[in-house]
VOPA-327398 format. One record per residue: residue number from 1; residue in one letter; x, y, z of N, C-alpha, C in turn. Coordinates in pm, whole numbers. Example, Ala and Ser with C-alpha at 12.3 -4.5 7.8 and 13.67 -1.06 7.14 Angstrom:
<recs>
 bado selo n_east n_north   n_up ca_east ca_north  ca_up c_east c_north   c_up
    1    A   1319    -569    780    1230     -450    780   1320    -330    780
    2    S   1285    -225    708    1367     -106    714   1290       3    787
</recs>
This chain:
<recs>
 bado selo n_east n_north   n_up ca_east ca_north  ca_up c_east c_north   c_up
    1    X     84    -120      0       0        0      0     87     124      0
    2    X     40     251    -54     114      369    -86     55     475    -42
    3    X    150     563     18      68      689     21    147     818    -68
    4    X     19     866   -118     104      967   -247     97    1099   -208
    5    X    130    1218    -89     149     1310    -92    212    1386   -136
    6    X    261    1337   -220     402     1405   -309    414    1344   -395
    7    X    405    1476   -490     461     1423   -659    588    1320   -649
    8    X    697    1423   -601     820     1417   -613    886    1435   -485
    9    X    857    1301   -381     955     1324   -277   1119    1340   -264
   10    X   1189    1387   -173    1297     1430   -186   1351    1394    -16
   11    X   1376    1477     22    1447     1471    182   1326    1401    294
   12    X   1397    1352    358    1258     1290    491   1366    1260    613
   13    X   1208    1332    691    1282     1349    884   1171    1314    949
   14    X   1201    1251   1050    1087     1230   1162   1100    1304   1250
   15    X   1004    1375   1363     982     1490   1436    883    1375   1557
   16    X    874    1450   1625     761     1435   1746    693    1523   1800
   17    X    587    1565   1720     489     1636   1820    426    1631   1925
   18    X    430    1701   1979     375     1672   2132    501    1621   2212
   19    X    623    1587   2170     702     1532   2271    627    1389   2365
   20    X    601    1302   2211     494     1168   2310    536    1071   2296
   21    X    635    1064   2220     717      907   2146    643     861   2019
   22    X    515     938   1987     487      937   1834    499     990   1731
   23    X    617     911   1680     719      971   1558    582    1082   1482
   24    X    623    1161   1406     579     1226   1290    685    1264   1165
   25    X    624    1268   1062     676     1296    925    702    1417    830
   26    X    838    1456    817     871     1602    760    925    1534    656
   27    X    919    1640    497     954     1579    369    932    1731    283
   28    X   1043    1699    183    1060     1806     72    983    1704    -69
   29    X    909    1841   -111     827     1797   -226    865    1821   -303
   30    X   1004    1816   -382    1079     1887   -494    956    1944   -624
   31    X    876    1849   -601     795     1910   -742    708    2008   -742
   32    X    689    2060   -600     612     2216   -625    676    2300   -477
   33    X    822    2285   -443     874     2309   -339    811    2364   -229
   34    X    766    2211   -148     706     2242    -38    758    2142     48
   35    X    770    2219    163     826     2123    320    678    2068    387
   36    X    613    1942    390     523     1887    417    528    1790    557
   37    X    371    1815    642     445     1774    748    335    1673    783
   38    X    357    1558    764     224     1473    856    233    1441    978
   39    X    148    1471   1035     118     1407   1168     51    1292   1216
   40    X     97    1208   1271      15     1040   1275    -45    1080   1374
   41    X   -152     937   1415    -228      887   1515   -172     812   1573
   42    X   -262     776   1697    -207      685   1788   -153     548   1697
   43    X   -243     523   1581    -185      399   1547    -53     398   1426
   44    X    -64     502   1429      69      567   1297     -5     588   1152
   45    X    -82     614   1167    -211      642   1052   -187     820   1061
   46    X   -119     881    907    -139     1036    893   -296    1070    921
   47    X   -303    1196    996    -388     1204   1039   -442    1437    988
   48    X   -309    1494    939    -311     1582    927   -180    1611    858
   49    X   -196    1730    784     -69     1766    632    -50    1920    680
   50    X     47    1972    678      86     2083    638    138    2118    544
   51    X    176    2215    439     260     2272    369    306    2393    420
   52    X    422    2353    405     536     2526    448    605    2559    314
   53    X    588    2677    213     615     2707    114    804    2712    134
   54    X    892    2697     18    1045     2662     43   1108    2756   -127
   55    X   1187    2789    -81    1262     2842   -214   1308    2818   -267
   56    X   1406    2703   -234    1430     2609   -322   1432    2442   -255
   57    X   1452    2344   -376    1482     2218   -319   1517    2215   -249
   58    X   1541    2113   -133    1648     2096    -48   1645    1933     -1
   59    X   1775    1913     15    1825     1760     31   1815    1713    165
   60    X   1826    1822    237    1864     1770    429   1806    1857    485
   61    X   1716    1778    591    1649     1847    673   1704    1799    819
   62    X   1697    1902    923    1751     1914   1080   1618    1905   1173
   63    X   1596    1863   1250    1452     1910   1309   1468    1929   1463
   64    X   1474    2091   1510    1432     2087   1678   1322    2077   1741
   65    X   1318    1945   1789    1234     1879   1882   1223    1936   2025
   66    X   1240    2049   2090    1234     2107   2184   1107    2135   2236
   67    X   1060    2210   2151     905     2256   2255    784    2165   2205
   68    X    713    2151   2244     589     2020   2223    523    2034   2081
   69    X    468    2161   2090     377     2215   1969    430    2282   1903
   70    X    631    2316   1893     637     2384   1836    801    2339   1793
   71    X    778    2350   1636     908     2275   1626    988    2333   1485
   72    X   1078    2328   1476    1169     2400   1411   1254    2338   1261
   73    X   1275    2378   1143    1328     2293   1062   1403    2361   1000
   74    X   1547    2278    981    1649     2373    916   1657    2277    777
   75    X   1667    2340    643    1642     2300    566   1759    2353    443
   76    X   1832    2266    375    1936     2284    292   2023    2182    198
   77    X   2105    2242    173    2145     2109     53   2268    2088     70
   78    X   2413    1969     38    2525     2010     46   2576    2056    -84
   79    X   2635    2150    -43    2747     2173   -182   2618    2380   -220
   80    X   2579    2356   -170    2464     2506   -218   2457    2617    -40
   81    X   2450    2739    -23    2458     2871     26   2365    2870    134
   82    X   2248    2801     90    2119     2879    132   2061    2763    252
   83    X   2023    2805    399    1923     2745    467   1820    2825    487
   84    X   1724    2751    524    1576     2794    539   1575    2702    681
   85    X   1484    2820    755    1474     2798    887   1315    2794    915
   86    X   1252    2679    913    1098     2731    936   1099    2691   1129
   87    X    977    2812   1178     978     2766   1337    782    2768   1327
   88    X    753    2623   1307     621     2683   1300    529    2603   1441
   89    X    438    2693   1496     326     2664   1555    238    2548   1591
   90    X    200    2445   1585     111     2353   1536    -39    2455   1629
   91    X    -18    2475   1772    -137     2546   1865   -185    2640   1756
   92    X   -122    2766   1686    -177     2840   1660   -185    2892   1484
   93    X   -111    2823   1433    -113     2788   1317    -21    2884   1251
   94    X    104    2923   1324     233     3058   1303    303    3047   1235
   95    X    400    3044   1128     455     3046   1137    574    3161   1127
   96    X    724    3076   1148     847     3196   1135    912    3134   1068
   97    X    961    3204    929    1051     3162    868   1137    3275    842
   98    X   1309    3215    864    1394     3270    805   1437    3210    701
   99    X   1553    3264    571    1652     3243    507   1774    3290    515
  100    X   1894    3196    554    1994     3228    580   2095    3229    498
  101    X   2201    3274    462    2323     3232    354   2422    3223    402
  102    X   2515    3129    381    2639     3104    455   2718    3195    314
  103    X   2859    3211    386    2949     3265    261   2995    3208    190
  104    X   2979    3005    198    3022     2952     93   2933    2829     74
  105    X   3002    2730     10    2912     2624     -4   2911    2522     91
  106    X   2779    2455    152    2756     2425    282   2799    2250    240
  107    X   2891    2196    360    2921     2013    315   2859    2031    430
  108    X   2807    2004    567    2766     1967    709   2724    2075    746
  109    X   2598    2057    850    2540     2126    948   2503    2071   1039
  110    X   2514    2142   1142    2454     2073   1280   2410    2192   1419
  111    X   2325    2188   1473    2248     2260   1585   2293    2225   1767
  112    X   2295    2327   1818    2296     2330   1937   2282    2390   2032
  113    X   2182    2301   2091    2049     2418   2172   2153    2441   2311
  114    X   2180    2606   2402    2175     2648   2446   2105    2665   2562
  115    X   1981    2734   2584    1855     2710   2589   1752    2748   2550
  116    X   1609    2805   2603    1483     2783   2573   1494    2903   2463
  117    X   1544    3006   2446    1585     3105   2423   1688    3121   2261
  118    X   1796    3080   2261    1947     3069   2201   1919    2886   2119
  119    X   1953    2912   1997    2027     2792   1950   2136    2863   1846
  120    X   2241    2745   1835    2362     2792   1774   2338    2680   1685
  121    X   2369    2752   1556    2372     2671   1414   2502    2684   1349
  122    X   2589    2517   1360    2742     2550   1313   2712    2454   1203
  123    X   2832    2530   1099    2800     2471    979   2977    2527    907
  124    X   2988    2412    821    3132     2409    758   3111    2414    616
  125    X   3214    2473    586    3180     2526    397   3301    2586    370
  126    X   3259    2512    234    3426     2557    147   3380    2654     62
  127    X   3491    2782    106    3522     2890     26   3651    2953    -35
  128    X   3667    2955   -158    3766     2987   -212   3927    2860   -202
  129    X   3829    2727   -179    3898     2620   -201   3954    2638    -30
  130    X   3899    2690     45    3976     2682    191   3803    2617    278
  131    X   3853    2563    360    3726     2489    452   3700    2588    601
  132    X   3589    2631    617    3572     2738    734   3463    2641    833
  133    X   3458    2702    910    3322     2630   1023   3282    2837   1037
  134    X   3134    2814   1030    3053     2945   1092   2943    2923   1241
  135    X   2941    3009   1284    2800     2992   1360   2714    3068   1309
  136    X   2578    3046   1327    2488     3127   1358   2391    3139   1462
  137    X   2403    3235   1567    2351     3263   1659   2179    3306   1682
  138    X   2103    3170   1720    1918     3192   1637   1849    3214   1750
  139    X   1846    3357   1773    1772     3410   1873   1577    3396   1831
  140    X   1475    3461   1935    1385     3478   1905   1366    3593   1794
  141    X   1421    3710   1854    1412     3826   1764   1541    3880   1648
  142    X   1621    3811   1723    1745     3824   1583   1836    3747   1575
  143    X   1926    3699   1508    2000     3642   1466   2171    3696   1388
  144    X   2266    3637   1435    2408     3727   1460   2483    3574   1379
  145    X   2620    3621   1314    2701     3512   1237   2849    3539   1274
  146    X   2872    3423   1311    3040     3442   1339   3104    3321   1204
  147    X   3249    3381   1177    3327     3329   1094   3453    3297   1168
  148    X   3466    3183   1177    3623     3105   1287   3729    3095   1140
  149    X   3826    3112   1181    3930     3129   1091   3980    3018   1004
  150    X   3981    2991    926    3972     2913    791   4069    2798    907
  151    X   4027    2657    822    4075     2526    886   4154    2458    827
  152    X   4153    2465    658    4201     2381    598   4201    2419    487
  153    X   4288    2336    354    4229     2356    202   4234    2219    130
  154    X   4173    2281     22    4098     2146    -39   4057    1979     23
  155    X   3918    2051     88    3921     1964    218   3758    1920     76
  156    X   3739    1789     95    3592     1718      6   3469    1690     73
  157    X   3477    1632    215    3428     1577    298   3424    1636    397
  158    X   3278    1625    499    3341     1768    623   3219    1696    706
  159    X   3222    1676    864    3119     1646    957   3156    1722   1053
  160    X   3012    1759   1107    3020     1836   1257   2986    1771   1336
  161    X   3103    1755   1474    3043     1666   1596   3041    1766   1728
  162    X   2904    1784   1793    2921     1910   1915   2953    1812   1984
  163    X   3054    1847   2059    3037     1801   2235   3069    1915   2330
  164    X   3139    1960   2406    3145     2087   2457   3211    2172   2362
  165    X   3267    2195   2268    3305     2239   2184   3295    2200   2063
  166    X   3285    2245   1949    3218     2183   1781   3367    2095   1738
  167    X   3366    2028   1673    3486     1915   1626   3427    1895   1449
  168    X   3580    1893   1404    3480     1919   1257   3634    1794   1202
  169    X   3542    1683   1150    3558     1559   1073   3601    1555    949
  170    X   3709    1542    837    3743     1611    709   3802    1532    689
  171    X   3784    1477    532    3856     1439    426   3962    1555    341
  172    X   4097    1525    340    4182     1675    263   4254    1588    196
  173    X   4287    1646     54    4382     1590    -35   4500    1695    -38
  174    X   4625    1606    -18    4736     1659    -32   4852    1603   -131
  175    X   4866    1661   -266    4926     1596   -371   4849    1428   -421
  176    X   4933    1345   -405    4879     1196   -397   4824    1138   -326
  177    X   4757    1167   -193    4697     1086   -119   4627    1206    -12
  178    X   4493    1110     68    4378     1160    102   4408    1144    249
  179    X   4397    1225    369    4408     1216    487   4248    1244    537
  180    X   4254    1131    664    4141     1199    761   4165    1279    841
  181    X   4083    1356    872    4159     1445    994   4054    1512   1085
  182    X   4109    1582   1228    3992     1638   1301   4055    1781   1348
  183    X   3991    1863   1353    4001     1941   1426   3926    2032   1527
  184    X   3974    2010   1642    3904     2093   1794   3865    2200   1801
  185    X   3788    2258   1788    3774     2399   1802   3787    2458   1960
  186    X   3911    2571   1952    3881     2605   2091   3939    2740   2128
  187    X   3890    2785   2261    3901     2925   2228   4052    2950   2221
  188    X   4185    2912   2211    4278     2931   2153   4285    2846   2057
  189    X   4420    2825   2030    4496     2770   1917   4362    2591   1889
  190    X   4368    2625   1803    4266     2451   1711   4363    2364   1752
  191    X   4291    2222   1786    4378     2056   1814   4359    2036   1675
  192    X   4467    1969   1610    4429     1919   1478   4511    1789   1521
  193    X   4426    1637   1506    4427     1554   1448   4447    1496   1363
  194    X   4553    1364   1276    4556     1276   1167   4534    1155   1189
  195    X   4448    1077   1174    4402      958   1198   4398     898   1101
  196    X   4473     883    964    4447      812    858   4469     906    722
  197    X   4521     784    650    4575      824    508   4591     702    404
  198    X   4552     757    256    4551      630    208   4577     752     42
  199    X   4633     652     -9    4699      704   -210   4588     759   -286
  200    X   4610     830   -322    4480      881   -460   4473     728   -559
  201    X   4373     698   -590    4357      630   -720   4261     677   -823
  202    X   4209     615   -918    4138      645  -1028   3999     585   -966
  203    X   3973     487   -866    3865      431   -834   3848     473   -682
  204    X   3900     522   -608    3870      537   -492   3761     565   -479
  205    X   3708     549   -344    3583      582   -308   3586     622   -161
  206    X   3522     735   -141    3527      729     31   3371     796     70
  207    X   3313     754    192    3229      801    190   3221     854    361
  208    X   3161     967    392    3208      991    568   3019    1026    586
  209    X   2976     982    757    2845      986    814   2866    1045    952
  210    X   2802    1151    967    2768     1179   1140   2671    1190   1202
  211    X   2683    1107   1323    2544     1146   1400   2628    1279   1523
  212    X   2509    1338   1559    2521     1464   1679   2469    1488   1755
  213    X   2546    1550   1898    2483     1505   2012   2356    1505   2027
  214    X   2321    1645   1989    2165     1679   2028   2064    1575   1980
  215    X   2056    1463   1903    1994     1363   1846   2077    1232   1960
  216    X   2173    1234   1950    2259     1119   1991   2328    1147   2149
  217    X   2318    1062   2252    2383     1046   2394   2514    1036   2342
  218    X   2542     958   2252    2717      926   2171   2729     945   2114
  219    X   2742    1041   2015    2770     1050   1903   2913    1027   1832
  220    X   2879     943   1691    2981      899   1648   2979     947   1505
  221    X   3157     914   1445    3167      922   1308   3198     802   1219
  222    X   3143     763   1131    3157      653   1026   3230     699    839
  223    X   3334     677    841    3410      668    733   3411     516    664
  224    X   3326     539    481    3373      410    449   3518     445    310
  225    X   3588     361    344    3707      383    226   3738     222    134
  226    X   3715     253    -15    3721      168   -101   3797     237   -165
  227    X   3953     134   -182    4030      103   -338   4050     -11   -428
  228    X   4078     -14   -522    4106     -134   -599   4124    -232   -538
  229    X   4244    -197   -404    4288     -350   -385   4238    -338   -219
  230    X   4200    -240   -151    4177     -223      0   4064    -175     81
  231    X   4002    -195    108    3866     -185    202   3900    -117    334
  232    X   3841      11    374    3785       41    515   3742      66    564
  233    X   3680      54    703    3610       78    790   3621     207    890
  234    X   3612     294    897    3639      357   1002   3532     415   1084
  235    X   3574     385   1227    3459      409   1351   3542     545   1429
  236    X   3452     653   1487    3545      688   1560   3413     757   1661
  237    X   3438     673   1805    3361      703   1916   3432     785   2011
  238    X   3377     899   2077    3460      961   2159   3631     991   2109
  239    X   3707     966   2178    3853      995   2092   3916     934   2042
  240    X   3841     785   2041    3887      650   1989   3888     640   1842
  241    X   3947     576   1785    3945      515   1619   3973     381   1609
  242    X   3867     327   1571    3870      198   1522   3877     183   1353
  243    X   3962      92   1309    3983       81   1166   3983     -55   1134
  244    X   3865    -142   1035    3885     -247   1020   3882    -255    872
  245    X   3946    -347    800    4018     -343    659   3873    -447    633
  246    X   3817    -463    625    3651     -539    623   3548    -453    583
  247    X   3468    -483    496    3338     -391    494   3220    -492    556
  248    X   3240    -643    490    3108     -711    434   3206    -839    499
  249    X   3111    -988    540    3166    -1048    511   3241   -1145    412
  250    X   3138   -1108    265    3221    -1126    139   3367   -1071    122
  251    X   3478   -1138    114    3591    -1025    109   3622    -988    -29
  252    X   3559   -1044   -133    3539    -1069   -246   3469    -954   -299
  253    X   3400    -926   -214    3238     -840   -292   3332    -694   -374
  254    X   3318    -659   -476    3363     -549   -522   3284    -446   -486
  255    X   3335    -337   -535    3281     -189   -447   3146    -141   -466
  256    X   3116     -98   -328    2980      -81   -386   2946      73   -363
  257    X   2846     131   -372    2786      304   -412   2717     276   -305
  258    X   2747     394   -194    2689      419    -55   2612     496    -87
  259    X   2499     541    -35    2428      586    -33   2394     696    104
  260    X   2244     732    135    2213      817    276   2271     678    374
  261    X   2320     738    520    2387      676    600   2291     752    724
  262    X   2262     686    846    2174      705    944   2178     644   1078
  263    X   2207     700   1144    2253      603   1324   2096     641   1386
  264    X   2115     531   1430    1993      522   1564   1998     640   1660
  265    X   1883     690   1697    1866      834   1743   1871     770   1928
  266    X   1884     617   1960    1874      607   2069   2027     501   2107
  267    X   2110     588   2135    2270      493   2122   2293     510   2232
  268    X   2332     363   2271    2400      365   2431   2542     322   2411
  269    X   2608     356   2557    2732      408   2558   2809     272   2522
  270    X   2917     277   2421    2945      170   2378   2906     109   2257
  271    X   2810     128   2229    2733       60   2119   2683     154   2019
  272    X   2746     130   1886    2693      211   1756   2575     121   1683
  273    X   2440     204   1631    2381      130   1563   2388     225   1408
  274    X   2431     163   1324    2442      263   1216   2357     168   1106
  275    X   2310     246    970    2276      189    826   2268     290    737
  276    X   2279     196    612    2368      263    503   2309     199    394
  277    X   2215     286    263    2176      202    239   2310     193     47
  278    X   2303      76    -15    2348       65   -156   2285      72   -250
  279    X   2301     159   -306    2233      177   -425   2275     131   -569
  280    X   2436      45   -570    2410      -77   -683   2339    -164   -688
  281    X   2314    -189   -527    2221     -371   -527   2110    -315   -485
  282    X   2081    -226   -457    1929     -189   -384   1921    -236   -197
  283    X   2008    -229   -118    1997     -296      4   1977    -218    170
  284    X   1918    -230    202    1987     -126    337   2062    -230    423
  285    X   2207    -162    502    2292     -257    517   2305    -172    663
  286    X   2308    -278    750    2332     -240    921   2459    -276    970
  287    X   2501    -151   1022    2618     -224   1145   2593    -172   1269
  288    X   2559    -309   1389    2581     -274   1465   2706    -304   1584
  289    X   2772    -198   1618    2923     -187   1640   2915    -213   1828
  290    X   2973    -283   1863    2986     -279   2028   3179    -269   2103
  291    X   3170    -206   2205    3353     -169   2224   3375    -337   2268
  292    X   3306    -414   2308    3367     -546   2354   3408    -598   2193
  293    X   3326    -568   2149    3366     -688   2002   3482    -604   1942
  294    X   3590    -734   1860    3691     -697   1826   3661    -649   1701
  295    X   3528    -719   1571    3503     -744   1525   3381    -685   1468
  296    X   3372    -596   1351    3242     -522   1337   3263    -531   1160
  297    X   3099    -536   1073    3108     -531    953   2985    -506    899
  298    X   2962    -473    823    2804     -440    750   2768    -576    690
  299    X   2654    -594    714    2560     -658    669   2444    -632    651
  300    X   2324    -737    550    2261     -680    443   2115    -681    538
  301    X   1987    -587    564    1905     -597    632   1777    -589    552
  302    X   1751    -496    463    1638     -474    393   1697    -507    247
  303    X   1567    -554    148    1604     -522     -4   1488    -392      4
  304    X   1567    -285    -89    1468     -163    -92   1528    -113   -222
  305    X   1411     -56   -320    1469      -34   -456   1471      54   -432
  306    X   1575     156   -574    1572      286   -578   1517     372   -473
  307    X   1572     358   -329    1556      446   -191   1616     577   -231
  308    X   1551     689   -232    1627      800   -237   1641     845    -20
  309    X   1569     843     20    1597      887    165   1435     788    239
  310    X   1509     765    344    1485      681    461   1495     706    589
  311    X   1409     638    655    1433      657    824   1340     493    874
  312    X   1404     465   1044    1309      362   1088   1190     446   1155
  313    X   1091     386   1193     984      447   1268    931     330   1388
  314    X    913     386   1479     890      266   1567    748     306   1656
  315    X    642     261   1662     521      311   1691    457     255   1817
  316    X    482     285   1939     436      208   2063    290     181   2100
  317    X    239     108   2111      82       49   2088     75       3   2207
  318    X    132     -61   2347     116      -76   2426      2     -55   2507
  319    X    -14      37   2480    -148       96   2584   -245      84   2527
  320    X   -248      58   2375    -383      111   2301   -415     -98   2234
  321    X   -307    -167   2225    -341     -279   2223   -248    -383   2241
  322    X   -265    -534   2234    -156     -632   2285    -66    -617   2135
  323    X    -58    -587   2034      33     -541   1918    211    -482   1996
  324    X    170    -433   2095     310     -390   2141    389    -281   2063
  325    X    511    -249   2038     599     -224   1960    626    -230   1811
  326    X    573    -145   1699     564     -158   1554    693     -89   1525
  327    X    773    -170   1435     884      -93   1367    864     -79   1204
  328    X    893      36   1156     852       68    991    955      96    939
  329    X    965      85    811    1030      123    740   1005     223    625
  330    X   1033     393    666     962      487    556   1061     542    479
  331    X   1014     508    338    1154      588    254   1057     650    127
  332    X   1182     747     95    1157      779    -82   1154     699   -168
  333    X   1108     653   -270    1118      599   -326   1136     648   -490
  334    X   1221     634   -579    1204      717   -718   1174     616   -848
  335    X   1073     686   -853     976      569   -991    990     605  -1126
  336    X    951     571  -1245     902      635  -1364    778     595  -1309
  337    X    700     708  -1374     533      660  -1455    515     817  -1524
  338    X    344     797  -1540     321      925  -1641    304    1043  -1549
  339    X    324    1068  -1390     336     1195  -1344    475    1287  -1415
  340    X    537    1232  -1351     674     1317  -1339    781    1182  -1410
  341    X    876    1207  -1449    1035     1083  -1530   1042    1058  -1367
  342    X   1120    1119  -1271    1197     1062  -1177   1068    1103  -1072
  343    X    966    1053  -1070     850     1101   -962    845     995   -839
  344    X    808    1070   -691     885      905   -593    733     944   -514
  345    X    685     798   -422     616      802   -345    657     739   -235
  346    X    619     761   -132     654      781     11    575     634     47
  347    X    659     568    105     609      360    160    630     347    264
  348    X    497     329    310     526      298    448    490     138    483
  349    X    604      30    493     615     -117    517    657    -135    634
  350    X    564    -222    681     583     -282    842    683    -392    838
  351    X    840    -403    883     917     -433    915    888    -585    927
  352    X    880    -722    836     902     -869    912    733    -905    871
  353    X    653    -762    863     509     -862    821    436    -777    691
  354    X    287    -770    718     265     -695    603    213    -544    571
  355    X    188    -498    500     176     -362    448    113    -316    532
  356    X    134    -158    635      89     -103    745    -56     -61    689
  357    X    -70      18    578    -179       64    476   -249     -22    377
</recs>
């Protein structure tokens, strides 16, 4: 069963209204640019739509879950200038929208609430072939931008991790070969980090994922690196780095095209739950990582075609019947037919049984 609110889905986030443990649904409608918001029922049945008008596409959406009825969406693309900040109402039907522009082109963003008052929006972007981190300071009534002094150059790859201070995650090429690297932000001199390096080739592949605190108790970073002849893994929890020359347990399997990458919004200490889905074979692929095991690798969990963006959904029924605990699986999906060439509809499949709709 399908539900078609959208021509042309694009980005998807789950939210919680009310602050009740019942997920809800945020999504970009590329085909008449609109940020759309459903709200479920007790049984995970949409129950109500919004549209928030958008200026342009956008690939990634942020969502502050802070106040019950009132929730916040930062909205943008990588590699493009522009966020859109909607803060809308559900009580009174308000909304506030800003548009923001960074000074260059945005690879990572990430939020951090302050309090009831203040959130700080840090975000990294390459300008003029040099890599910067900015804030922006998102008051009720105004809003202020700081620029921290350039970090790096020709940096490809870029993640923001808050913990008491912002930490920014980077891929940099230097002549023949690609380094990972970190650097501390702090109010003096930057920690810069090298944790890894590997040769330029003609096939390389690397792909980097972050989760952040404000979503995550742990937040971690996931680097995958494919060459011709070498496979890796990279974990990095707290100040640790784990590196395993393994992707899959095929050691055989040739390289495959990563896709959106997504950690569990509920991680306990020690334990990474990450997925990733492939978009040569069509698969969503899980790792879940623990510090006892020596031993960590992706493996294959869902077949899901042409997924453009995904999330799990987990729907607690407990109270309302002996059903218990529902886990879903909601993604983009991108089709032909006679709407739109690349037109996607939004699936919502109950995890192990059958169609929720």
């Amino acid at each position: 069963m399908k539900i078609v609110p959208a021509i042309d889905a694009g980005a998807l986030k789950k939210f919680d209204y009310e602050n009740d443990n019942l997920p809800d649904i945020s999504f970009v409608d590329e085909y008449d640019k609109y940020l759309k918001l459903f709200l479920l029922d007790n049984s995970g049945i949409p129950s109500s739509l919004y549209y928030l008008p958008l200026a342009e596409d956008h690939k990634e959406i942020i969502v502050d879950d802070f106040y019950k009825k009132i929730k916040t969406f930062y909205c943008y693309s990588e590699g493009a200038p522009l966020l859109e900040v909607f803060k809308y109402n559900f009580k009174t039907n308000k909304l506030n929208r800003k548009q923001l522009y960074a000074p260059g082109e945005i690879l990572d963003l990430n939020i951090q609430r302050v309090d009831s008052s203040l959130v700080n929006i840090f975000l990294v972007y390459n300008k003029q072939s040099k890599l910067y981190l900015g804030k922006f300071e998102n008051r009720e009534q105004s809003i202020t931008f700081k620029e921290y002094p350039f970090l790096d150059r020709n940096v490809s790859l870029a993640k923001i991790r808050i913990q008491n201070e912002p930490e920014v995650f980077y891929w940099e090429s230097e002549r023949d070969t690609f380094f990972f690297k970190m650097v501390d932000i702090e109010p003096g001199p930057n920690l810069y980090t090298s944790y890894f390096k590997i040769p330029k080739t003609e096939k390389l592949r690397i792909n980097l994922y972050g989760a952040n605190l404000y979503f995550n108790s742990y937040p971690s970073i996931v680097s995958i690196v494919q060459a011709e002849s070498e496979k890796y893994l990279l974990l990095l929890t707290g100040n640790r780095i784990r590196i395993s020359s393994k992707l899959f347990n095929d050691e055989q399997i040739d390289n495959k095209e990563f896709g959106r990458g997504i950690f569990s919004e509920i991680i306990l200490k020690g334990i990474i739950n990450f997925s990733v889905n492939t978009t040569d074979d069509d698969y969503i692929n899980t790792l879940i990582y623990s510090e006892k095991e020596k031993n960590y690798i992706l493996s294959k969990t869902i077949s899901a075609n042409d997924v453009s963006d995904y999330f799990f959904l987990r729907i607690d029924q407990k109270k309302k019947s002996a059903n218990g605990n529902r886990i879903f699986f909601i993604f983009t999906e991108n089709r032909n037919n006679n709407i739109n060439k690349n037109s996607t509809v939004i699936l919502f499949i109950k995890i192990g049984g059958k169609y929720f709709f």
